[in-house]
py3Dmol code that shows the C-alpha trace and the ligand (Angstrom):
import py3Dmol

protein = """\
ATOM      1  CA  UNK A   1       9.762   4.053   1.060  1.00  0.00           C
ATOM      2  CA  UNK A   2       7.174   7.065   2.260  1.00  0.00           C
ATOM      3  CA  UNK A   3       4.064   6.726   0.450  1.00  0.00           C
ATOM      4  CA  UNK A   4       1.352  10.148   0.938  1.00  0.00           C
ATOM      5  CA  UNK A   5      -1.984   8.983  -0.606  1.00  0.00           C
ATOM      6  CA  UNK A   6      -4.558  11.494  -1.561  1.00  0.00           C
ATOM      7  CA  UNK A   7      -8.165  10.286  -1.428  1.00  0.00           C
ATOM      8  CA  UNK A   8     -11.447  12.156  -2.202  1.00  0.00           C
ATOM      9  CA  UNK A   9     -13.930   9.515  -1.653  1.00  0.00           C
ATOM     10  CA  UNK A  10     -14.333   5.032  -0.203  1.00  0.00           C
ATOM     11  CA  UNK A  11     -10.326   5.095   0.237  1.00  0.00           C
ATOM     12  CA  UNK A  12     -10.755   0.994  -0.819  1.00  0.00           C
ATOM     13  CA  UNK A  13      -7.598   1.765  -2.914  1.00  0.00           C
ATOM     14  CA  UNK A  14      -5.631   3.511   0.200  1.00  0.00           C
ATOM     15  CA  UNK A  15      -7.184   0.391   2.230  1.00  0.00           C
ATOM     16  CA  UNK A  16      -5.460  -2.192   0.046  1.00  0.00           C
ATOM     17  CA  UNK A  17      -2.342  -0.458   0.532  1.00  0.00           C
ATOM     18  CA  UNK A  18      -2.626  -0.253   4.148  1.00  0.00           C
ATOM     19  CA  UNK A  19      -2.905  -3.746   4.187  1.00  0.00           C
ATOM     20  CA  UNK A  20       0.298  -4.544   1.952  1.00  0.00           C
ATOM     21  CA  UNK A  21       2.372  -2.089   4.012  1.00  0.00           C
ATOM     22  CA  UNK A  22       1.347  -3.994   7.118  1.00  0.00           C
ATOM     23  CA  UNK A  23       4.242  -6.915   5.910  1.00  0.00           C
ATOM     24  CA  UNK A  24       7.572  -5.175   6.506  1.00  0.00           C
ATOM     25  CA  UNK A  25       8.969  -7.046   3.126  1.00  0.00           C
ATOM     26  CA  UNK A  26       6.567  -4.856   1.293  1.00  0.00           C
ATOM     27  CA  UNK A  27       8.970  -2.078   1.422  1.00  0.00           C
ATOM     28  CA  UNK A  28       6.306   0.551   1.877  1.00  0.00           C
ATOM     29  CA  UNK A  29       4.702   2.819   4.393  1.00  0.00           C
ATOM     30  CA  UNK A  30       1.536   5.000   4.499  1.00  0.00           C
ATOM     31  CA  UNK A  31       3.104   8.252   6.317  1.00  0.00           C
ATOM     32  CA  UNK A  32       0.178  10.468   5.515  1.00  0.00           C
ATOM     33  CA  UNK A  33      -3.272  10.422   3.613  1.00  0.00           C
ATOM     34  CA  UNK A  34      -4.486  13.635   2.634  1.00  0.00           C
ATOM     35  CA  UNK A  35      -8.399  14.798   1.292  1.00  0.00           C
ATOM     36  CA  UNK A  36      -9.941  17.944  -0.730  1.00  0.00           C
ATOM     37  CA  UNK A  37     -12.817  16.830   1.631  1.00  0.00           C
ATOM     38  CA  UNK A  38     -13.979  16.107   5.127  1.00  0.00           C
ATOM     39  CA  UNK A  39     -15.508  13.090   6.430  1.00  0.00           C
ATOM     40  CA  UNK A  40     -14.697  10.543   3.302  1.00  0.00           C
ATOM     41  CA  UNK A  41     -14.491   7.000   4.169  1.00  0.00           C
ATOM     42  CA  UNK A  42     -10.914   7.010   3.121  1.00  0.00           C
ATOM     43  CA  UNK A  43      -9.688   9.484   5.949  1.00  0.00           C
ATOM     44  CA  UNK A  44     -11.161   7.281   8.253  1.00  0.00           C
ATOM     45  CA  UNK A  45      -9.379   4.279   7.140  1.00  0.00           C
ATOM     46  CA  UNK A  46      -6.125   6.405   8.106  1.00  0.00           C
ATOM     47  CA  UNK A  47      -7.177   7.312  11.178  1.00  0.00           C
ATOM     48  CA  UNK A  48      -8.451   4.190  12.105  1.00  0.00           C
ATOM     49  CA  UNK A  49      -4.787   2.931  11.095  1.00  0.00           C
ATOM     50  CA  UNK A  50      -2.766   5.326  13.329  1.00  0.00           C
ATOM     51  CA  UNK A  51      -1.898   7.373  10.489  1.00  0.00           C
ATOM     52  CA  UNK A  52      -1.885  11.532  10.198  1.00  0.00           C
ATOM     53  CA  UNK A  53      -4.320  13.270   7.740  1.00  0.00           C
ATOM     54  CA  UNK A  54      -4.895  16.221   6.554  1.00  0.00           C
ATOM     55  CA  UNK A  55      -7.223  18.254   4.142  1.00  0.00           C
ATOM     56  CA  UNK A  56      -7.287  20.895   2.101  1.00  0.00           C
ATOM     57  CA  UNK A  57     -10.593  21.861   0.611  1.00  0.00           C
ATOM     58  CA  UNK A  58     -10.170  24.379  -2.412  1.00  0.00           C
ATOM     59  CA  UNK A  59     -13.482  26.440  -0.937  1.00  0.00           C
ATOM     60  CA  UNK A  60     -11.401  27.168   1.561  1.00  0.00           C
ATOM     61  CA  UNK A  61      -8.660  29.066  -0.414  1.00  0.00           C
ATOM     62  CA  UNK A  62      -8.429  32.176  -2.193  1.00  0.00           C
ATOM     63  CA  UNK A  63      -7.474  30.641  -5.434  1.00  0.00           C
ATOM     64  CA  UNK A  64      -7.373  27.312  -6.962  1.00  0.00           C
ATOM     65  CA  UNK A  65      -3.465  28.283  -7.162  1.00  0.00           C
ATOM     66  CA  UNK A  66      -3.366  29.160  -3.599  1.00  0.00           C
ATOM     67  CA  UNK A  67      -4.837  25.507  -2.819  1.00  0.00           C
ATOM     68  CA  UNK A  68      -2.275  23.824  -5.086  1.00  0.00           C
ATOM     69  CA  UNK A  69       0.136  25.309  -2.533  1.00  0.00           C
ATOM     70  CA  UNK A  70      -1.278  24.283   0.367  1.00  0.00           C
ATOM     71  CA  UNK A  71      -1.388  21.046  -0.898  1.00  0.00           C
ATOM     72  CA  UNK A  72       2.013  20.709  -1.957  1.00  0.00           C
ATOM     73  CA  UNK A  73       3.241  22.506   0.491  1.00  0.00           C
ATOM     74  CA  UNK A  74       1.206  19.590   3.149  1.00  0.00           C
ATOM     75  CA  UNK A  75       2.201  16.916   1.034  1.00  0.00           C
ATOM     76  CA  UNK A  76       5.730  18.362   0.903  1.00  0.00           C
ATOM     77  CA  UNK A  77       6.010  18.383   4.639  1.00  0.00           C
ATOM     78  CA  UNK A  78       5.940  14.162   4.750  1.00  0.00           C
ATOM     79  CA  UNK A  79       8.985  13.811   2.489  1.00  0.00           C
ATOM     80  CA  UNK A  80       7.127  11.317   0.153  1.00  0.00           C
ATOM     81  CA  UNK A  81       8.912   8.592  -2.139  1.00  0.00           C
ATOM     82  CA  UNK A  82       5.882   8.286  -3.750  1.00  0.00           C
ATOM     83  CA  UNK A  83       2.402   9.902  -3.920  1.00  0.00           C
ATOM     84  CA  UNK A  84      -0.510   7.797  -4.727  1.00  0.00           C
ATOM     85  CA  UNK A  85      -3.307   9.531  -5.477  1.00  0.00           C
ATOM     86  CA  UNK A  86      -6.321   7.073  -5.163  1.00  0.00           C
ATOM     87  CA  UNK A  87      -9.754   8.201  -5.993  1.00  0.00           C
ATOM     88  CA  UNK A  88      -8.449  11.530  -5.822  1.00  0.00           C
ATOM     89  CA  UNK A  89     -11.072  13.591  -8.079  1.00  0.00           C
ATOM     90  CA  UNK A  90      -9.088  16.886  -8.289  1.00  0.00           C
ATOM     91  CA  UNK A  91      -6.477  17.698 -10.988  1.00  0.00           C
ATOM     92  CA  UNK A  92      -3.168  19.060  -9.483  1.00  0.00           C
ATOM     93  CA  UNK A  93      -1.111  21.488 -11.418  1.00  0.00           C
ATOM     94  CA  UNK A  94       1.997  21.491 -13.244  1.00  0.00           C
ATOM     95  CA  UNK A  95       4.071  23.352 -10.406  1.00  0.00           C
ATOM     96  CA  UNK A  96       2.589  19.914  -7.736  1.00  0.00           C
ATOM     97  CA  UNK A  97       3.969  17.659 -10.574  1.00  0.00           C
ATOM     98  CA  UNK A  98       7.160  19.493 -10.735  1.00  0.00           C
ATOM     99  CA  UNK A  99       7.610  19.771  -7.126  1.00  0.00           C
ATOM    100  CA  UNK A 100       7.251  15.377  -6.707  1.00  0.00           C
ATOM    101  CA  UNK A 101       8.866  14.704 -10.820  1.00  0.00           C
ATOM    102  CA  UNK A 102       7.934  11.258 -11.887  1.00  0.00           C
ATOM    103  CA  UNK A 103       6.653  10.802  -8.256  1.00  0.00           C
ATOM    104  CA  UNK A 104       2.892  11.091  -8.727  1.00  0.00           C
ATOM    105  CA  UNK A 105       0.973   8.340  -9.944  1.00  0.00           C
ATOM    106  CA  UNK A 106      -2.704   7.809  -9.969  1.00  0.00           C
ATOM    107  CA  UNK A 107      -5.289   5.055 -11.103  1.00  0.00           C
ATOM    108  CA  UNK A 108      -7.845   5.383 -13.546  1.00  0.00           C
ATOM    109  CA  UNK A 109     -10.903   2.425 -14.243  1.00  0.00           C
ATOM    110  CA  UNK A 110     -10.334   2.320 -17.852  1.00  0.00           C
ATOM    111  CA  UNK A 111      -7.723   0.798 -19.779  1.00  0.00           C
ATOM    112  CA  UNK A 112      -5.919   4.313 -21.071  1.00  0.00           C
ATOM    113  CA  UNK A 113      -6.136   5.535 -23.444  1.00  0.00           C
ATOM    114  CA  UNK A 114      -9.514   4.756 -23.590  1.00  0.00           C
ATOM    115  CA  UNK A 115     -12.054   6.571 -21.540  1.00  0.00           C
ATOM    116  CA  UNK A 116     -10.380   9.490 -19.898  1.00  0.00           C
ATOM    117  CA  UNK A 117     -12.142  11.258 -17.452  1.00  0.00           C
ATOM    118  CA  UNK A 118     -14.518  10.669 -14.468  1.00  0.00           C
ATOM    119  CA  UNK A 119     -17.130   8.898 -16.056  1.00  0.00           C
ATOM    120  CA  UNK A 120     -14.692   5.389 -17.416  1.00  0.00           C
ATOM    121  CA  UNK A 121     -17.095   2.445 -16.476  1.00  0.00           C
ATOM    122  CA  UNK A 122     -20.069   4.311 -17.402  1.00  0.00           C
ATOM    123  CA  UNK A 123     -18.629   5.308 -20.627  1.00  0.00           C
ATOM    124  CA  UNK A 124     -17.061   1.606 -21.293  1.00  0.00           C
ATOM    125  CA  UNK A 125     -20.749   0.501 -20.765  1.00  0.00           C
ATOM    126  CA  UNK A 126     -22.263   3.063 -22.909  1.00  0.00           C
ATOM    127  CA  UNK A 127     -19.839   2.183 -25.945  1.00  0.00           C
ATOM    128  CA  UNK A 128     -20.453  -1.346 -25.308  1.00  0.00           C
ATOM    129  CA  UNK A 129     -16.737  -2.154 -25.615  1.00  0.00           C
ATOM    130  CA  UNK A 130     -16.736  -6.255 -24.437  1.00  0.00           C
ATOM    131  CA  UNK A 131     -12.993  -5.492 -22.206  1.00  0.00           C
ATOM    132  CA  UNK A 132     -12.286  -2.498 -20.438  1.00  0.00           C
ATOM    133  CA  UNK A 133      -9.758  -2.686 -17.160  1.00  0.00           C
ATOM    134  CA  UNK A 134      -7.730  -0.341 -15.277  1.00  0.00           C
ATOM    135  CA  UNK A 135      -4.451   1.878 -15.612  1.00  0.00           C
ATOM    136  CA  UNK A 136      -1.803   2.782 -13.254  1.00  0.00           C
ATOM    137  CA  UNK A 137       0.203   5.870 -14.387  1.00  0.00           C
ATOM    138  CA  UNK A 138       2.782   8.366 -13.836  1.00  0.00           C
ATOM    139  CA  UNK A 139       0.858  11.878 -13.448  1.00  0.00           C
ATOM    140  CA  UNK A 140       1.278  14.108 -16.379  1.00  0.00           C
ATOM    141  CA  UNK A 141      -0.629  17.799 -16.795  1.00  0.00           C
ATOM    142  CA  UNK A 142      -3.085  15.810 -18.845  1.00  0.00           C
ATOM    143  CA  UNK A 143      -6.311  14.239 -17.983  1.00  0.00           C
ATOM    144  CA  UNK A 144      -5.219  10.515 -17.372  1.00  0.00           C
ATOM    145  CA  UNK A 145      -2.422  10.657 -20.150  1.00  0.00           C
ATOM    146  CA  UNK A 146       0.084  10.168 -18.470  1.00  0.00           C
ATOM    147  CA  UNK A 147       2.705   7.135 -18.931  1.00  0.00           C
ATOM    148  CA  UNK A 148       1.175   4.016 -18.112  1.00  0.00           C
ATOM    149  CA  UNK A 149       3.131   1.531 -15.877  1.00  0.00           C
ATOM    150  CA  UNK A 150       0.680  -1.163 -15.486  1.00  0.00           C
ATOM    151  CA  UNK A 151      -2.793  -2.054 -16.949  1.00  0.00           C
ATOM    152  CA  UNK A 152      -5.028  -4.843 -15.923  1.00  0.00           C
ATOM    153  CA  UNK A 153      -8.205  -6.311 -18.083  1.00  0.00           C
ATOM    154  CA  UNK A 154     -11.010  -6.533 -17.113  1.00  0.00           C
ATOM    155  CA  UNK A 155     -14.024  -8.375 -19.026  1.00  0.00           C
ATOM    156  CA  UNK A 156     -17.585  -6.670 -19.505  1.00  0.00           C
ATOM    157  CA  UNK A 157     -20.421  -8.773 -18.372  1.00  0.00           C
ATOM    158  CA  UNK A 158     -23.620  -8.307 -20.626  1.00  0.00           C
ATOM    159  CA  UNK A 159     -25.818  -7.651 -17.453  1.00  0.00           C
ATOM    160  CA  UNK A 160     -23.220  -5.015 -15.524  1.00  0.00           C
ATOM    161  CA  UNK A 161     -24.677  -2.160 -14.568  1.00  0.00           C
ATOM    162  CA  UNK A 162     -22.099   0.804 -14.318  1.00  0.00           C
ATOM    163  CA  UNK A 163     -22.464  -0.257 -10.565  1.00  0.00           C
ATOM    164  CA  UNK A 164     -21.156  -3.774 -10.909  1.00  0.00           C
ATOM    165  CA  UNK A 165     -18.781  -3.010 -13.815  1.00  0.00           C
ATOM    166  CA  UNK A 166     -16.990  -0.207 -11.177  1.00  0.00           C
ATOM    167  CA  UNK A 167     -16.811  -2.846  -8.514  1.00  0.00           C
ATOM    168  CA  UNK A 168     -14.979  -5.378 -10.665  1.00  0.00           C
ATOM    169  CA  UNK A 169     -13.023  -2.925 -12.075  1.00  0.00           C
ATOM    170  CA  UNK A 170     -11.915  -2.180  -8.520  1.00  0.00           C
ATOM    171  CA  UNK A 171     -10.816  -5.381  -7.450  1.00  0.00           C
ATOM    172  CA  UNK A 172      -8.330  -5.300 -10.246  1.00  0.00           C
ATOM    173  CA  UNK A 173      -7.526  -1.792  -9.769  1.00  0.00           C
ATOM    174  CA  UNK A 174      -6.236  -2.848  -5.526  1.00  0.00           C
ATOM    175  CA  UNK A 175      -3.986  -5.823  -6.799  1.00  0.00           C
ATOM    176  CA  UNK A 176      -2.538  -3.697  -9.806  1.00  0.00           C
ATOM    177  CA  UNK A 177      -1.784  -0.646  -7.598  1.00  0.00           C
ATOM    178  CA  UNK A 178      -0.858  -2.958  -4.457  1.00  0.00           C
ATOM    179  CA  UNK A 179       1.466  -5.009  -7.430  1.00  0.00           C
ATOM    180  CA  UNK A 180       3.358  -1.998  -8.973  1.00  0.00           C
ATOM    181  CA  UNK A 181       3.911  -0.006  -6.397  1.00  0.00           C
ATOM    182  CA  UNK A 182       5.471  -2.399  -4.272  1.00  0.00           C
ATOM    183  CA  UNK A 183       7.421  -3.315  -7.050  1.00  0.00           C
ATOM    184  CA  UNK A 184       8.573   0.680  -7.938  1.00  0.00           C
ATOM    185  CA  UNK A 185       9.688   1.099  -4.043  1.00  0.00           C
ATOM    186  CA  UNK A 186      11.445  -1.751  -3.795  1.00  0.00           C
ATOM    187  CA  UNK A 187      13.426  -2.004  -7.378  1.00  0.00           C
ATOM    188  CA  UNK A 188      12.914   1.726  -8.307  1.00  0.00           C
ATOM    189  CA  UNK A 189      11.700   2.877 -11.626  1.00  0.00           C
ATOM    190  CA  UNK A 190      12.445   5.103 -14.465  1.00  0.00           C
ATOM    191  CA  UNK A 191      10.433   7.206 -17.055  1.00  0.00           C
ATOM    192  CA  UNK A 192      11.969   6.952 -20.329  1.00  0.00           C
ATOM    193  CA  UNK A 193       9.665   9.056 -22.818  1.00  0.00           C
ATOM    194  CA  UNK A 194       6.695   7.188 -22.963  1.00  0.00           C
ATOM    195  CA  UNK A 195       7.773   4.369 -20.909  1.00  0.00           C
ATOM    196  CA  UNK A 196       8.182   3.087 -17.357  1.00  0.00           C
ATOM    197  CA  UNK A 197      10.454   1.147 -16.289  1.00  0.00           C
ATOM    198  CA  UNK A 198      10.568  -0.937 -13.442  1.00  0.00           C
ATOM    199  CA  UNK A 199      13.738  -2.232 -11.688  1.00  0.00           C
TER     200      UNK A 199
END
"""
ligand_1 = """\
14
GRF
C -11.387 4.140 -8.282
O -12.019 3.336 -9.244
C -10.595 5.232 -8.933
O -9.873 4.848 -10.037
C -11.703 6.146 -9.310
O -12.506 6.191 -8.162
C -12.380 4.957 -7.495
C -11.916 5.238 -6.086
O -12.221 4.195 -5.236
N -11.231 7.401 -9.803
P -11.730 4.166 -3.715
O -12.019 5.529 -3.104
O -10.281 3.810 -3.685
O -12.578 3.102 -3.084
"""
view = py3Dmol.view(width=600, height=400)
view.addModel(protein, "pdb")
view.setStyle({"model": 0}, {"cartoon": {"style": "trace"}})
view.addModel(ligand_1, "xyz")
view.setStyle({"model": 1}, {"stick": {}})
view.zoomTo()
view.show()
């Protein structure tokens, strides 16, 4: 299967993908990783792996629409099974979603639908909730409400700092993504109303 991962910042996410898709039986390959910005870790990692990039920056469009195109039109161009977006901090718009149906799926450090948004270890910390975790789910036109197709916990420590409580968040985040999305290319997947299924 023909993954295209969009990144906007460390790419650690895209990284542990890389690394699964290195094992043929993985079923999986990283044809393109795209960026709204230049010079993020994350298009590094892809270059450093042999593996084409591109970015579209929205300051360099017209429109916010007209970016939208260009990025679905780039994203378009690599014929993706899948596209992972992966610490990808822009929202994409209904016509992207329509254009790769059921295709787009994106992690969020929170365990939905808790703490939407940017901000979900800082605002786990801040409520003082004692789990929290991370989702994997297929992209909807809503901030992280989309349908959920995996979740991992993830336990609050009472000295984390939003710092530390990211980071372990993260580690769960790489084996959940590297887990379910190996598992959706190689037994497929459906999206039955508010459900995902797998196989
Ligand atoms: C992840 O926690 C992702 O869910 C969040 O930003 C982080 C990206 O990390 N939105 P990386 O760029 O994959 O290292």
């Amino acid at each position: 299967a023909r993954l295209v991962v969009l990144v906007s910042g460390s790419g650690t996410n895209l990284q542990a993908l890389l690394d699964a898709c290195d094992d043929p039986v993985y079923g999986a390959k990283v044809v393109a990783v795209g960026s709204d910005r230049f010079d993020v870790e994350g298009l590094a990692r892809a270059e450093r792996a042999g593996i084409p990039t591109f970015v579209k920056e929205v300051s360099q469009h017209d429109s916010r629409d007209a970016w939208d195109l260009a990025l679905r039109r780039a994203v378009a161009g690599f014929e993706p099974d899948l596209v992972v977006l992966a610490g990808f901090m822009k929202l994409v718009s209904e016509e992207f979603l329509q254009t790769f149906e059921h295709r787009v799926v994106n992690t969020h450090p929170a365990l939905s639908p808790a703490f939407p948004g940017t901000s979900g270890p800082a605002d786990a910390l801040a409520y003082g909730v004692k789990v929290t975790g991370c989702t994997l789910f297929v992209v909807d036109p809503g901030v992280d409400t989309g349908q959920i197709i995996d979740q991992r916990a993830v336990e609050v420590l009472d000295d984390d700092t939003v710092e530390t409580l990211h980071e372990r968040i993260k580690v769960a985040e790489r084996a959940m993504l590297v887990d379910s999305v190996g598992r959706m290319v190689r037994e497929g997947w459906a999206v039955e109303g508010r459900r995902v299924r797998i196989g």
